[in-house]
PASEBA-1860 file (N, C-alpha, C; in nm, 3 decimals):
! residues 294
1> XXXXXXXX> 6.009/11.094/15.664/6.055/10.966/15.720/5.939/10.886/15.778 ~ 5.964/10.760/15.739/5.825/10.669/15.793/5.904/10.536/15.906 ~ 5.860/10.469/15.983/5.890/10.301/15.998/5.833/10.228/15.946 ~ 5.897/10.199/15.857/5.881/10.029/15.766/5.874/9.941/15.822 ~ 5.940/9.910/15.921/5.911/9.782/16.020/6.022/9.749/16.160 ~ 5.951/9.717/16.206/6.063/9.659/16.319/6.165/9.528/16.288 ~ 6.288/9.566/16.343/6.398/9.471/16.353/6.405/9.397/16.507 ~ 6.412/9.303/16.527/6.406/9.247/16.665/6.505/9.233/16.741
9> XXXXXXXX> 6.562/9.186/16.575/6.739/9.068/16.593/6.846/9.223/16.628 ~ 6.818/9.362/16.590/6.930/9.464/16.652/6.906/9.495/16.799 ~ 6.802/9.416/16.865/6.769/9.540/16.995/6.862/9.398/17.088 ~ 6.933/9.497/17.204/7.028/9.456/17.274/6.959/9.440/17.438 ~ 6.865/9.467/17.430/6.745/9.444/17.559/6.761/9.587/17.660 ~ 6.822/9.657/17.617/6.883/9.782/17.727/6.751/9.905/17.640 ~ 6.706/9.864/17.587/6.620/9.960/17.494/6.558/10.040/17.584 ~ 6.491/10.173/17.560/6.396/10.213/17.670/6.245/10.285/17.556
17> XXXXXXXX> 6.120/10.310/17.639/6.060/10.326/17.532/6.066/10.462/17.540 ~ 6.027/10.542/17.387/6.093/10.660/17.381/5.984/10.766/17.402 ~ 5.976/10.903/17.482/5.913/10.992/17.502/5.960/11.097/17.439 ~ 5.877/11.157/17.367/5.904/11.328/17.331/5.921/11.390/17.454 ~ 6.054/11.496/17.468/6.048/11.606/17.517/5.960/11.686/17.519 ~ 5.923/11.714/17.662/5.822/11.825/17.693/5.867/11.979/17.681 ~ 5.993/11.997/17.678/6.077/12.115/17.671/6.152/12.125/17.579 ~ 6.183/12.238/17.550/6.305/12.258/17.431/6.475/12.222/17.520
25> XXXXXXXX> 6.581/12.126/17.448/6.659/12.091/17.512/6.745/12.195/17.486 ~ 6.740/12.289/17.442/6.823/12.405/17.411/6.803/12.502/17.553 ~ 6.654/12.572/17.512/6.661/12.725/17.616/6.529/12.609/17.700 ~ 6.508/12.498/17.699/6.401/12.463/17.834/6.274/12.548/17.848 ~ 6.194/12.626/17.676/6.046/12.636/17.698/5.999/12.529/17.676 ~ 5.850/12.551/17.658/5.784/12.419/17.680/5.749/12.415/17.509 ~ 5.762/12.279/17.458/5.727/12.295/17.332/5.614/12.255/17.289 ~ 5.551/12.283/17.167/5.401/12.265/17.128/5.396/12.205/16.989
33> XXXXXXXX> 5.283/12.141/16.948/5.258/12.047/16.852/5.138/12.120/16.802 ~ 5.125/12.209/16.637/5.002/12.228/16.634/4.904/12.152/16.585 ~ 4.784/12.136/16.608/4.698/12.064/16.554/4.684/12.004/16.409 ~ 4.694/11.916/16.354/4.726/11.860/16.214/4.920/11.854/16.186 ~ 4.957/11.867/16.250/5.120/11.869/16.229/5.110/11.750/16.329 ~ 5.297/11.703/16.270/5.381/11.579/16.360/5.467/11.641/16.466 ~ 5.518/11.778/16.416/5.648/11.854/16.456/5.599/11.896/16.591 ~ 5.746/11.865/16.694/5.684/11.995/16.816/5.814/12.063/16.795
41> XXXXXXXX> 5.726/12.199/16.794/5.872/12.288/16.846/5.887/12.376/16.931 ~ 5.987/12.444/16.955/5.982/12.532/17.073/5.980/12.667/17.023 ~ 5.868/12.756/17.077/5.811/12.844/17.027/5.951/13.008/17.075 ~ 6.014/12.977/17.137/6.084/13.106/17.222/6.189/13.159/17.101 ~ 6.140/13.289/17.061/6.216/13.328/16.934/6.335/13.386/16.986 ~ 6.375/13.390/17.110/6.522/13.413/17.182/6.630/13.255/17.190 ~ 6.558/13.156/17.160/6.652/13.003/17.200/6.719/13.009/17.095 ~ 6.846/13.050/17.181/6.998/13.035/17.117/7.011/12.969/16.960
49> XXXXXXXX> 6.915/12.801/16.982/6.946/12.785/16.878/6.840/12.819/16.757 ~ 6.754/12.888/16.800/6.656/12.937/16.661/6.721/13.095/16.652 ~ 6.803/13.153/16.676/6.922/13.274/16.668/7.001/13.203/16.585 ~ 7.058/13.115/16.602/7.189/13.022/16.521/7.105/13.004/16.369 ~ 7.032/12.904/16.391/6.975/12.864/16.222/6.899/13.015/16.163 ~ 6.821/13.100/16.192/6.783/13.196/16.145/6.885/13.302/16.087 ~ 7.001/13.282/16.162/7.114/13.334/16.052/7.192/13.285/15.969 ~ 7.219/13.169/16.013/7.251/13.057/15.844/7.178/13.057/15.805
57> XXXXXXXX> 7.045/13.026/15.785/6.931/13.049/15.672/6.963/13.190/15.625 ~ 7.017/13.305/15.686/6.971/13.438/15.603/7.089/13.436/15.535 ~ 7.184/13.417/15.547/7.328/13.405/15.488/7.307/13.296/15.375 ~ 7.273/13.232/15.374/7.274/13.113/15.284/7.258/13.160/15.161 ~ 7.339/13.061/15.057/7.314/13.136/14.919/7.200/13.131/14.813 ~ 7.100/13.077/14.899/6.972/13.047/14.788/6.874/13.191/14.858 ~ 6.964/13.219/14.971/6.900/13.363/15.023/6.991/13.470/14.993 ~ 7.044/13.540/15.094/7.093/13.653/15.068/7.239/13.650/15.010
65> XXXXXXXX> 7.272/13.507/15.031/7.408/13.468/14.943/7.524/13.577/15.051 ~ 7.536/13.550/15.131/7.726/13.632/15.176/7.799/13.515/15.184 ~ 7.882/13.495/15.115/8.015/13.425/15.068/8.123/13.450/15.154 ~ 8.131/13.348/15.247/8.194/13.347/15.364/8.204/13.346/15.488 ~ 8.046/13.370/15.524/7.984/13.328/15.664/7.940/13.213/15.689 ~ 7.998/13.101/15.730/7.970/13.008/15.743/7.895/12.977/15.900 ~ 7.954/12.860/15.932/7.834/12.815/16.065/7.920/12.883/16.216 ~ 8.046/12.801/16.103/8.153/12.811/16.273/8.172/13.008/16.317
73> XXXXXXXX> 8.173/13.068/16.201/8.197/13.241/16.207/8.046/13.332/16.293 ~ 7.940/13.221/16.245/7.807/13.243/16.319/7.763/13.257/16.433 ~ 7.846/13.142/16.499/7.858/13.039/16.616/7.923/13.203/16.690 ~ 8.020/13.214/16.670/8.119/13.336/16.747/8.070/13.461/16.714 ~ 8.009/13.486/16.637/7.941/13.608/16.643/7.853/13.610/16.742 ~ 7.755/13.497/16.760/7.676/13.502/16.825/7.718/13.492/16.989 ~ 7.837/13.430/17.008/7.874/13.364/17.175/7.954/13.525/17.174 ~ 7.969/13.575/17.110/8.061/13.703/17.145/7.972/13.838/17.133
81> XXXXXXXX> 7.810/13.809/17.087/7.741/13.955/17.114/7.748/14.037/17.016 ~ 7.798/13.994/16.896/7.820/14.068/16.805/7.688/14.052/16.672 ~ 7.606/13.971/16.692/7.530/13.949/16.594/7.381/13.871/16.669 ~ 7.259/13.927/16.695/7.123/13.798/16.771/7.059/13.801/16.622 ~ 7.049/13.884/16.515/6.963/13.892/16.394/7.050/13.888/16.350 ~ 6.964/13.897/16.201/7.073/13.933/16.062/7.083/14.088/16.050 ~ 6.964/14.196/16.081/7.028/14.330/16.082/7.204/14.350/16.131 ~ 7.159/14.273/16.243/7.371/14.337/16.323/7.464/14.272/16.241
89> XXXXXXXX> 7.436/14.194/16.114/7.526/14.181/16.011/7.589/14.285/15.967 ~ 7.474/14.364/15.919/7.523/14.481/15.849/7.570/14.612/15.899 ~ 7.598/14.576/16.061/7.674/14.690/16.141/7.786/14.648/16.206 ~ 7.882/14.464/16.104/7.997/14.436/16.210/8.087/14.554/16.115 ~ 8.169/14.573/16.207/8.282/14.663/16.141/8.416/14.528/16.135 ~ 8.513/14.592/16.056/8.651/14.507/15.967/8.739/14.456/16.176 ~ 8.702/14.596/16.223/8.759/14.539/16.351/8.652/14.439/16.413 ~ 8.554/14.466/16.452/8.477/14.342/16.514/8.536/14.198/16.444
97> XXXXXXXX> 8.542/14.198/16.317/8.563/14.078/16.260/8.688/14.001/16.266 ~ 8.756/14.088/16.332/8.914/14.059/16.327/8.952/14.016/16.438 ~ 8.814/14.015/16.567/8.819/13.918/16.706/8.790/13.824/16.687 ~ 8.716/13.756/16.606/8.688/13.623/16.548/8.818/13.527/16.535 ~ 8.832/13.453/16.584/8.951/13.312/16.556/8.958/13.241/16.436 ~ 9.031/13.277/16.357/9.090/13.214/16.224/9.068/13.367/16.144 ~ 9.044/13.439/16.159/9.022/13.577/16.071/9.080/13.661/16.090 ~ 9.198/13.672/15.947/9.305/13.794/15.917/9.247/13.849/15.829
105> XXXXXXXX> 9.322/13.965/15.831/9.301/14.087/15.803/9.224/14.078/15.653 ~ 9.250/14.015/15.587/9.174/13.959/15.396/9.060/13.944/15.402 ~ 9.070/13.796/15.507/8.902/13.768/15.548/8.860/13.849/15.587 ~ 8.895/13.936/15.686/8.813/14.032/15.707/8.731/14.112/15.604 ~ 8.828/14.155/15.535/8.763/14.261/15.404/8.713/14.235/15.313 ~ 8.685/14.045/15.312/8.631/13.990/15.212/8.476/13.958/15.224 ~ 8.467/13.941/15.360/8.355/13.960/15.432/8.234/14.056/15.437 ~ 8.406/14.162/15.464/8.272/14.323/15.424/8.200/14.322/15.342
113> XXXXXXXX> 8.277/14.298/15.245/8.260/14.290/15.085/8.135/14.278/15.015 ~ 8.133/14.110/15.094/7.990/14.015/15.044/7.903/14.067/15.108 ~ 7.950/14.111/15.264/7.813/14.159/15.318/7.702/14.279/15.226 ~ 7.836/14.376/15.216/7.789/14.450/15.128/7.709/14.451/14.980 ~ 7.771/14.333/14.911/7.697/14.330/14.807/7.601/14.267/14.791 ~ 7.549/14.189/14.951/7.431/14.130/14.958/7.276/14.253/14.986 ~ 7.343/14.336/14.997/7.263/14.445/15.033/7.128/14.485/14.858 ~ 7.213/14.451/14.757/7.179/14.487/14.630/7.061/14.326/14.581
121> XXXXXXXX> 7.029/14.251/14.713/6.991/14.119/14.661/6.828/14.175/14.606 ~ 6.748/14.062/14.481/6.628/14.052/14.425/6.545/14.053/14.571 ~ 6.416/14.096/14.533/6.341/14.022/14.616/6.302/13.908/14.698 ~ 6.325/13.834/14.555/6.246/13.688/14.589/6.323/13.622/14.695 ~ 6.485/13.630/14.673/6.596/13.598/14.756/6.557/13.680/14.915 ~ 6.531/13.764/14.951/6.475/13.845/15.043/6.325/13.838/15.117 ~ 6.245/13.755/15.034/6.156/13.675/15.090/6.152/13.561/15.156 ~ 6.233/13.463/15.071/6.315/13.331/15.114/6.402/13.389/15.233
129> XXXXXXXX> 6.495/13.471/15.263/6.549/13.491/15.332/6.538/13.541/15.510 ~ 6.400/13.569/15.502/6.314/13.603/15.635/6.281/13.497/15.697 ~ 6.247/13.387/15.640/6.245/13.240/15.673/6.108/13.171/15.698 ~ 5.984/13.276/15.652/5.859/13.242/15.705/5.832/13.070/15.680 ~ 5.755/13.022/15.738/5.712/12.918/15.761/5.649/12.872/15.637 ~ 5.676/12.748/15.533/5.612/12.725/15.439/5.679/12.795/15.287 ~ 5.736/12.902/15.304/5.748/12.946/15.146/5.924/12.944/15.182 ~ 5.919/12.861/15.063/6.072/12.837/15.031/6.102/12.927/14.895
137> XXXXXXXX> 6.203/12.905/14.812/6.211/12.977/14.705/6.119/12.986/14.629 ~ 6.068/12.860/14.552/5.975/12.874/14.430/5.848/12.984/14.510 ~ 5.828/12.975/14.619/5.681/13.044/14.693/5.706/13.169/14.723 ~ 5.822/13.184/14.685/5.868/13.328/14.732/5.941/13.444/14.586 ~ 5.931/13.321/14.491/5.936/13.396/14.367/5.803/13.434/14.311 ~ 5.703/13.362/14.348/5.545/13.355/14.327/5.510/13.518/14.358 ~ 5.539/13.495/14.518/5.507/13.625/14.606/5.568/13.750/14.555 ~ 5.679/13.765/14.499/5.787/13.847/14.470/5.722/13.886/14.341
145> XXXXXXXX> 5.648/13.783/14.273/5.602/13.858/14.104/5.494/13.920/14.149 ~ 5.439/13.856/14.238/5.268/13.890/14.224/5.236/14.047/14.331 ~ 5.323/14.092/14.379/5.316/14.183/14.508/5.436/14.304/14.450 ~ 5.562/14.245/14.410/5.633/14.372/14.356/5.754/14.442/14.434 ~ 5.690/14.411/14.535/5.704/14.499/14.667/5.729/14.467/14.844 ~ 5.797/14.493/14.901/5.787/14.419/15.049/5.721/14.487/15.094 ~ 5.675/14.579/15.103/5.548/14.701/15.152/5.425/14.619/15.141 ~ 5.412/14.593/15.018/5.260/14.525/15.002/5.253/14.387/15.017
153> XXXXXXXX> 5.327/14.351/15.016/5.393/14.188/15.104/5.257/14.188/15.223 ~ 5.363/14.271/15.299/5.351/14.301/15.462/5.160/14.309/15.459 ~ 5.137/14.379/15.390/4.967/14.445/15.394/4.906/14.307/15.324 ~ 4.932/14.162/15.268/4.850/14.111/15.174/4.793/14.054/15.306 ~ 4.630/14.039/15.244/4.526/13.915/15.331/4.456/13.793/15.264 ~ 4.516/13.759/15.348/4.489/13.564/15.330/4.419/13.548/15.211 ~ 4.297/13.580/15.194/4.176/13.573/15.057/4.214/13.615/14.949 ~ 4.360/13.750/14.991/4.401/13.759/14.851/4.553/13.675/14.839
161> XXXXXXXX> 4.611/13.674/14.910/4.713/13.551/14.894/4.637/13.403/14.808 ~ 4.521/13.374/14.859/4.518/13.224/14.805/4.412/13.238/14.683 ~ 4.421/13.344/14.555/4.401/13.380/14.439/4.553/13.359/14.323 ~ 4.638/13.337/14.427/4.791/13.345/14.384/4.816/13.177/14.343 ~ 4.862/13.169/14.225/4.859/13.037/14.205/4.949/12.954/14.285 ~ 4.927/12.810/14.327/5.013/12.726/14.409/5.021/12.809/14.556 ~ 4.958/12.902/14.576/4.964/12.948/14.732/4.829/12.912/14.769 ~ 4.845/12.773/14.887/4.732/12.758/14.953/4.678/12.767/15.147
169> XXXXXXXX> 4.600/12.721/15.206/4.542/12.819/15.283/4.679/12.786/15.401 ~ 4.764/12.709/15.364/4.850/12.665/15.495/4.975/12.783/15.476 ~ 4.984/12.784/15.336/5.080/12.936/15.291/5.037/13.072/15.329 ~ 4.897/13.096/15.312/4.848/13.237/15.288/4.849/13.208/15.452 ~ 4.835/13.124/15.546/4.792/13.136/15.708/4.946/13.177/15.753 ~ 5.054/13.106/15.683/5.157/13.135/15.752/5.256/13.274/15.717 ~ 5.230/13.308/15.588/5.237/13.463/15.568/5.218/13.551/15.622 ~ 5.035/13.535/15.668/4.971/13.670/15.727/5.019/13.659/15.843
177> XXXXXXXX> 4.995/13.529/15.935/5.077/13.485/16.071/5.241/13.583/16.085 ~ 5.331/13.552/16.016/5.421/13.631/16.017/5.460/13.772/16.003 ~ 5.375/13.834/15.918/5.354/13.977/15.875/5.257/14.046/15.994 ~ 5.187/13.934/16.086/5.099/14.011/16.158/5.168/14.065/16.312 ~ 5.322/13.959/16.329/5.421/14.005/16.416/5.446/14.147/16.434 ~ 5.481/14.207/16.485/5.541/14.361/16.551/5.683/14.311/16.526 ~ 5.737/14.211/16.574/5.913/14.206/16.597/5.938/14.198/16.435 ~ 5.854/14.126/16.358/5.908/14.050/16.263/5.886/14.173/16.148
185> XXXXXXXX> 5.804/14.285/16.168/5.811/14.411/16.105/5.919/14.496/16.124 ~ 5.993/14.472/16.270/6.096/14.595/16.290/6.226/14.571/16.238 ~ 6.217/14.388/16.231/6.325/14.280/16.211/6.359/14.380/16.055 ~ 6.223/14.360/15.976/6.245/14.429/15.834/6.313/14.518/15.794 ~ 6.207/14.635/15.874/6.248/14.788/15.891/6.411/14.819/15.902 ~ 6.475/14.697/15.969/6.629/14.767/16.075/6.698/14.672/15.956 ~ 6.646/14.610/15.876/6.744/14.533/15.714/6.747/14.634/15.607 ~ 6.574/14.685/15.580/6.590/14.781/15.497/6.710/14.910/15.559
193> XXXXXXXX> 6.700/14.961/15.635/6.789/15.062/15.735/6.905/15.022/15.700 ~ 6.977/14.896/15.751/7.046/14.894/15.765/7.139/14.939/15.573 ~ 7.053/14.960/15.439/7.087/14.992/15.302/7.056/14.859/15.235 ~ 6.984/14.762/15.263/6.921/14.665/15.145/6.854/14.768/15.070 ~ 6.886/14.723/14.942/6.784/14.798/14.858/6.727/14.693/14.787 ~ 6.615/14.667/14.742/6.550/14.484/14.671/6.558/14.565/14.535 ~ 6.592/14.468/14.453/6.561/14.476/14.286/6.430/14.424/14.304 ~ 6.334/14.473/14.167/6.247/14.415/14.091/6.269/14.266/14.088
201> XXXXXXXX> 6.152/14.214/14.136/6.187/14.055/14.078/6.163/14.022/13.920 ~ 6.072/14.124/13.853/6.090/14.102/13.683/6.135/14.270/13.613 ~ 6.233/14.299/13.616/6.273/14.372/13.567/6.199/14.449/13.395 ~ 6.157/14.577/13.384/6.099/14.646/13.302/6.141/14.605/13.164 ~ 6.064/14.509/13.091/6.127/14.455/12.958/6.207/14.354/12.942 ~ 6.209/14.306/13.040/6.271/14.199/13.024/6.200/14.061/12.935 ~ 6.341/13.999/12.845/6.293/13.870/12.783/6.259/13.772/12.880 ~ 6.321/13.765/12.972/6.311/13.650/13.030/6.229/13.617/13.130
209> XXXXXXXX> 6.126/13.736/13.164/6.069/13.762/13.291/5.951/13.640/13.238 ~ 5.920/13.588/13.384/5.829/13.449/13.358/5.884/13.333/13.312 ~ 5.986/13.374/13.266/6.055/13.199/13.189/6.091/13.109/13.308 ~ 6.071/12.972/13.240/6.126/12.879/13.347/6.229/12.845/13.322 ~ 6.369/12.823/13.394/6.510/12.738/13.356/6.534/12.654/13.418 ~ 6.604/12.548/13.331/6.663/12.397/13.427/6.812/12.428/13.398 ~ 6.876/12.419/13.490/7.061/12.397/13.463/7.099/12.357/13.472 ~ 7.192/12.211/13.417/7.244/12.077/13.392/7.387/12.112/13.397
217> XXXXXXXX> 7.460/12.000/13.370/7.608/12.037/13.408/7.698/12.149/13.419 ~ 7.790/12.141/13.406/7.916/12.259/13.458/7.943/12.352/13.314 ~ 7.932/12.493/13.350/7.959/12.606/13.270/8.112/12.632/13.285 ~ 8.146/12.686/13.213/8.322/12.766/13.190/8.314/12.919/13.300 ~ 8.228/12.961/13.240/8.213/13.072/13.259/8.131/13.122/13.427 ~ 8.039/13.049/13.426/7.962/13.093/13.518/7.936/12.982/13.623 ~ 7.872/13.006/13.780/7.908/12.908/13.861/7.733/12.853/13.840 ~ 7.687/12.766/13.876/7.549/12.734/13.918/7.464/12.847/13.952
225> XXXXXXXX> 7.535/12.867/14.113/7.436/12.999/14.209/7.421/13.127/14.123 ~ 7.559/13.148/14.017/7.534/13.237/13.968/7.485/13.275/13.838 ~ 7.451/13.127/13.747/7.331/13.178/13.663/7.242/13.173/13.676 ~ 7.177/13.126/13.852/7.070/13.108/13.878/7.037/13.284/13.905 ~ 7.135/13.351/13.980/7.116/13.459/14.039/7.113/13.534/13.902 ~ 7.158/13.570/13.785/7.157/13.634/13.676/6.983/13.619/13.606 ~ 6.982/13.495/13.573/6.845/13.462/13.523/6.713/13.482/13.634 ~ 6.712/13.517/13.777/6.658/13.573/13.890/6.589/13.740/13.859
233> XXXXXXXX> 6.748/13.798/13.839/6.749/13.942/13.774/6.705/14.005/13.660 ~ 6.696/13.882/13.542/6.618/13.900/13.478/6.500/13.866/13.429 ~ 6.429/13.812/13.555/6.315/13.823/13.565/6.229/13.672/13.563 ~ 6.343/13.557/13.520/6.322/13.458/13.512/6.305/13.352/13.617 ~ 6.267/13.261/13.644/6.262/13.086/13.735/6.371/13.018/13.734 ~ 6.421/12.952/13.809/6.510/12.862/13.786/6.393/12.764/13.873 ~ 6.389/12.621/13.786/6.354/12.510/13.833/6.425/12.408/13.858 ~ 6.408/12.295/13.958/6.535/12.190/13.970/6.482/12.073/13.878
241> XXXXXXXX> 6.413/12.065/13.802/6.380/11.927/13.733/6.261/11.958/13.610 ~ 6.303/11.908/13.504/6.247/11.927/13.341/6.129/11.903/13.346 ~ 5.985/11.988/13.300/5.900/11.926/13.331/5.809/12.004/13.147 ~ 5.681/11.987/13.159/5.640/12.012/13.003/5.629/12.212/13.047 ~ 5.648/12.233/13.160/5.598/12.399/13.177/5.753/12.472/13.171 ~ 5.856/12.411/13.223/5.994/12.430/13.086/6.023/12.492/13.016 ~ 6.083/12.607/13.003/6.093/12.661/12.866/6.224/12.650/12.786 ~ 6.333/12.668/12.870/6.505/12.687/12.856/6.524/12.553/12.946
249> XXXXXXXX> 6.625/12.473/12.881/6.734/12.383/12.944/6.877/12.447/12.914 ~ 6.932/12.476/13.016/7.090/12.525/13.023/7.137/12.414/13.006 ~ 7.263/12.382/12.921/7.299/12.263/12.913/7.477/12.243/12.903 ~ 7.563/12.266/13.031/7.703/12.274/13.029/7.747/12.123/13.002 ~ 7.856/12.107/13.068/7.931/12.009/13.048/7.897/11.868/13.105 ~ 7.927/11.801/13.039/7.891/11.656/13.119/7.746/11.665/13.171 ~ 7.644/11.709/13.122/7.484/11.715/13.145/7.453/11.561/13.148 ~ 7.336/11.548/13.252/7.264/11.463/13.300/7.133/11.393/13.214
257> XXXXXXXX> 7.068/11.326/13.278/6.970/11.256/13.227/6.882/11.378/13.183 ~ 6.911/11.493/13.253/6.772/11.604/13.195/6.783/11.666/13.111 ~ 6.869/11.684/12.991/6.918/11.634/12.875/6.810/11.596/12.776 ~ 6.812/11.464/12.790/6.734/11.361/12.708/6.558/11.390/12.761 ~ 6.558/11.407/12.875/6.397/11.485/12.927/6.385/11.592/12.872 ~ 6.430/11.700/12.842/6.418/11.785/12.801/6.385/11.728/12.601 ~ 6.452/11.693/12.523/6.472/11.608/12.402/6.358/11.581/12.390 ~ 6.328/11.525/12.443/6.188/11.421/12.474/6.047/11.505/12.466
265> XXXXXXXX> 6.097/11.621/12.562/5.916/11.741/12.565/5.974/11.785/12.446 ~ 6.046/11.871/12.365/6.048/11.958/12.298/6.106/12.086/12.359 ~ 6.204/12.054/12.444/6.218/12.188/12.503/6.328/12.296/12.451 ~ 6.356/12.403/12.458/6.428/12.473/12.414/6.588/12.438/12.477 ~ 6.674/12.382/12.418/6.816/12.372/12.457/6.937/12.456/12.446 ~ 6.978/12.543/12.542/7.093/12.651/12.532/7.220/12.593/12.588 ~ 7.354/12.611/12.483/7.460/12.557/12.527/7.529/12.682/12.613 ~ 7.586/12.686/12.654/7.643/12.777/12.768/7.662/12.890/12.683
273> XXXXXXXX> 7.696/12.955/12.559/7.734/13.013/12.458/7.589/13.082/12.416 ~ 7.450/12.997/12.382/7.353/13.027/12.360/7.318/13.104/12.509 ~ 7.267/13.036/12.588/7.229/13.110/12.711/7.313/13.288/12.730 ~ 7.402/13.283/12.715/7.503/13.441/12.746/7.425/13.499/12.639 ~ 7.431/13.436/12.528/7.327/13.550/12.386/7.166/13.598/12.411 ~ 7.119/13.503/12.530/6.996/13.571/12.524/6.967/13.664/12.624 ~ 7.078/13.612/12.745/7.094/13.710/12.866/7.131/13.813/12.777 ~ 7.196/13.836/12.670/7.266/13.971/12.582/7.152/14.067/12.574
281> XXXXXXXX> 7.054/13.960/12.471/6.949/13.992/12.423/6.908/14.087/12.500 ~ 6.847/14.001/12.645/6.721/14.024/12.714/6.756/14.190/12.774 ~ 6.915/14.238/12.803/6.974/14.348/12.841/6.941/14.405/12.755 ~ 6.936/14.423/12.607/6.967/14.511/12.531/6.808/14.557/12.511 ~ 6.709/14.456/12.525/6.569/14.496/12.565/6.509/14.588/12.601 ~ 6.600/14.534/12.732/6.541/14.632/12.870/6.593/14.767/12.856 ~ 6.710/14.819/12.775/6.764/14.910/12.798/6.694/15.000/12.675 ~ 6.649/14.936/12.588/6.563/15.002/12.473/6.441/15.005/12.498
289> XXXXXX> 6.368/14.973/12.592/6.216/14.949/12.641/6.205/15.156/12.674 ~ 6.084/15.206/12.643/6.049/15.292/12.630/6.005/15.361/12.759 ~ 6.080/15.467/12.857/6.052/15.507/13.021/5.903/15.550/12.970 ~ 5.826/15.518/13.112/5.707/15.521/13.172/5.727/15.683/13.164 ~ 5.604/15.735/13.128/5.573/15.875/13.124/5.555/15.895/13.275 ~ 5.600/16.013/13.318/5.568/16.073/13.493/5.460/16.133/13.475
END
């Protein structure tokens, strides 16, 4: 966001001129501006409301995806003690959940459910999902190919982070910055504990591992999140916009201008029908790919 200009004719003369807060208006630390940034924020990793967004971010479905935790279920977990991280997700029981206001007995078990099967999430989703500073998905599918591993995540240094393509020194600073935490290691430790297990972000033989995908209108079969999450598993990108590095355009119903962009590079076009045949493919691959000698 920029100011384009001043309006004269809206100000009502009651105006006052405006000061940044010296404090966080939440928990009242003092907040800080780092050097080369606009942002101040408040650094206290206990203020209520960096507890609140750090668990909608981990819930969210471009992260760990649980289907059905929304803001307001968050909100009461948190005012009721039942949840300060995302670990104590994975220790509410069907009764804890059933003190919650608006939640019968279904929701309840539907809840479990997702919680549970968020446990089985990719990596990359599990990188994104910690919330470090700077790496959003695409930076965290990067990290997820190039490392393998959350073990060696944790151990990378800066010089070798910024050998990693598109990771530069403001990424590799805010990585090591985060990994160099004590809390933000145990934070890990008590997710893995709690039975995350991470998939491979490119699965052994896979066709699709490295491919890029764009996904344009509405499938029959499958939702958005979830051919993004399928083509994830097998090893592939999902990108939001057609570009010449492209390989697959998904192309459902009522498709958009990226369509004709795609037309235009030469790109490979799968109708919802094509796409399921190569996900076929790419399974039948992997399952014929030859085990690694012990």
């Amino acid at each position: 966001p920029e100011v384009v200009k001043v309006i004269p004719s809206k100000r009502t003369g009651a105006e006052k001129a405006f000061r940044m807060p010296e404090h966080c208006p939440v928990c009242g630390t003092k907040v800080y501006r780092k050097e080369g940034e606009v942002v101040f924020r408040c650094p206290n990793k206990g203020c209520p409301a960096q507890i609140r967004e750090r668990l909608i971010h981990f819930v969210s479905k471009a992260a760990m995806n649980i289907d059905g935790l929304g803001e307001k279920i968050i909100g009461q977990l948190i005012d009721r003690g039942l949840a300060q991280e995302p670990a104590d997700l994975y220790a509410l029981s069907r009764y804890a959940l059933l003190k919650i206001d608006k939640i019968e007995q279904k929701s309840a078990d539907n809840l479990i459910r997702a919680i549970e099967k968020s446990k089985g999430a990719t990596l990359p989703r599990f990188i994104y999902a910690l919330g470090i500073r700077h790496v959003g998905e695409h930076i965290a599918e990067l990290l997820a190919d190039y490392y393998g591993d959350i073990g060696k995540l944790q151990n990378a240094a800066a010089a070798e982070l910024l050998t990693i393509r598109e990771i530069g020194p403001q990424i590799a600073e805010s990585v090591v910055s985060y990994f160099s935490d004590e809390s933000n290691i145990t934070h890990i430790r008590r997710l893995l504990e709690a039975g995350i297990q991470l998939e491979a972000s490119s699965p052994r033989g896979a066709l699709l591992a490295g491919k890029v995908f764009v996904l344009t209108g509405a499938m029959n079969t499958l939702t958005r999140s979830g051919a993004k999450e399928i083509i994830e598993r097998n090893g592939g990108r999902v990108a939001s916009a057609v570009s010449s590095s492209t390989d697959y355009l998904v192309s459902g119903e009522a498709p958009g201008s990226k369509l004709q962009k795609a037309r235009d590079l030469g790109i490979t076009i799968l109708d919802e029908k094509g796409f399921l045949d190569l996900l076929k493919a790419s399974n039948q691959a992997r399952q014929n790919q030859p085990s690694s000698p012990s």
